[in-house]
C-alpha positions as CSV (number, residue, x, y, z in Angstrom):
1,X,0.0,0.0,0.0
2,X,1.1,3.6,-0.9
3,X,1.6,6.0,2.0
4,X,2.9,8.7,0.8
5,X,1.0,11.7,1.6
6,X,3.5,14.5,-0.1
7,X,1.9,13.9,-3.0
8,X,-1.5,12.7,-4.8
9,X,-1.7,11.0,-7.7
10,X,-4.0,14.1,-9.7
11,X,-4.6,16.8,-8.9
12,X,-7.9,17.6,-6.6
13,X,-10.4,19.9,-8.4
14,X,-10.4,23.4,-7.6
15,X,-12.2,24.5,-4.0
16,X,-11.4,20.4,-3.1
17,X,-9.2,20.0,0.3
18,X,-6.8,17.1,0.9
19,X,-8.9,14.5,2.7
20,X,-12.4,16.5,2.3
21,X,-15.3,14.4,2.6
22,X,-17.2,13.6,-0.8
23,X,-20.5,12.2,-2.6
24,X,-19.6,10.3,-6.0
25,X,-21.9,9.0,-8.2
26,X,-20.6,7.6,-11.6
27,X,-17.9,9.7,-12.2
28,X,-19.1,13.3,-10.8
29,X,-18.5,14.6,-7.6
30,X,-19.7,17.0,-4.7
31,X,-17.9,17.7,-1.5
32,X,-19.9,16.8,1.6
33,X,-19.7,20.6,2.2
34,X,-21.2,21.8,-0.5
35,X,-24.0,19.5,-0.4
36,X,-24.7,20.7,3.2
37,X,-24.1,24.4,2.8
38,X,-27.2,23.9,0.3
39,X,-29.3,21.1,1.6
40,X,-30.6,20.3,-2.1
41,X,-28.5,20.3,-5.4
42,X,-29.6,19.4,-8.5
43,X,-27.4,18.1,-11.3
44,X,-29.1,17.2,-14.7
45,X,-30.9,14.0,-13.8
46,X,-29.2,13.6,-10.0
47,X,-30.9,15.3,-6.6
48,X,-28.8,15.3,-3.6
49,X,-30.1,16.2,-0.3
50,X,-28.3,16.5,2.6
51,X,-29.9,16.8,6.2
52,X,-28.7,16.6,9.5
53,X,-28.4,14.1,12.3
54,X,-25.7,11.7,11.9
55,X,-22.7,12.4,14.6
56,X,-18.8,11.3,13.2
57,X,-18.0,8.4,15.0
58,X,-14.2,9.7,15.5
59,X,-14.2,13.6,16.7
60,X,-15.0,12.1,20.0
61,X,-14.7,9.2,22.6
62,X,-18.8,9.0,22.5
63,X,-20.6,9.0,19.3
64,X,-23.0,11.6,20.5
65,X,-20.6,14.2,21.6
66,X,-19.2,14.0,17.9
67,X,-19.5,16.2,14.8
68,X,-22.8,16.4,13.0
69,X,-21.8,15.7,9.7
70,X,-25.8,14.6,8.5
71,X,-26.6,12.4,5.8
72,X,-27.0,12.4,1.7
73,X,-29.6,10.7,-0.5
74,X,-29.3,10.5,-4.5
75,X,-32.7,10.5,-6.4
76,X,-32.2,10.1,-10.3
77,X,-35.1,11.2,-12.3
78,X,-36.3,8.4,-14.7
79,X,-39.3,8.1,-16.7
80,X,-41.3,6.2,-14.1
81,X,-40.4,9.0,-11.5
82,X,-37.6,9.3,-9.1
83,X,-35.4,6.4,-7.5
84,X,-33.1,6.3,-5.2
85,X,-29.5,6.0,-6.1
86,X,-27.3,3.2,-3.6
């Protein structure tokens, strides 16, 4: 295993941080805090929500003293309606 961290592999889009959290679908993007700042994003047939209530497990010693970094949901619009992307 590489563990080299004085250099990546690519380059990290623009507005990206080393290590940020992100939501990938296919082979787009969107950093966790962007989908929160917003709480909806829409991109073509893609809807990401974001909403709070899910604590990180390692900012703390108890899981309910940690950092509320919420959760996402992917809907894909088809021609039968939404559904939700795993």
């Amino acid at each position: 295993m590489d563990t080299r961290t004085d250099e990546l592999a690519y380059d990290l889009p623009k507005g990206v941080r080393f290590f940020e959290r992100v939501v990938v679908v296919g082979d787009r993007a969107w950093t966790l805090r962007l989908i929160s700042k917003r709480r909806r994003l829409e991109a073509d047939e893609l809807i990401l929500t974001w909403i709070a209530g899910q604590n990180f497990i390692h900012d703390a010693k108890w899981i309910a003293f940690g950092r509320d970094v919420g959760s996402v949901t992917v809907f894909q619009r088809t021609n039968i309606g939404l559904e939700e992307v795993p």
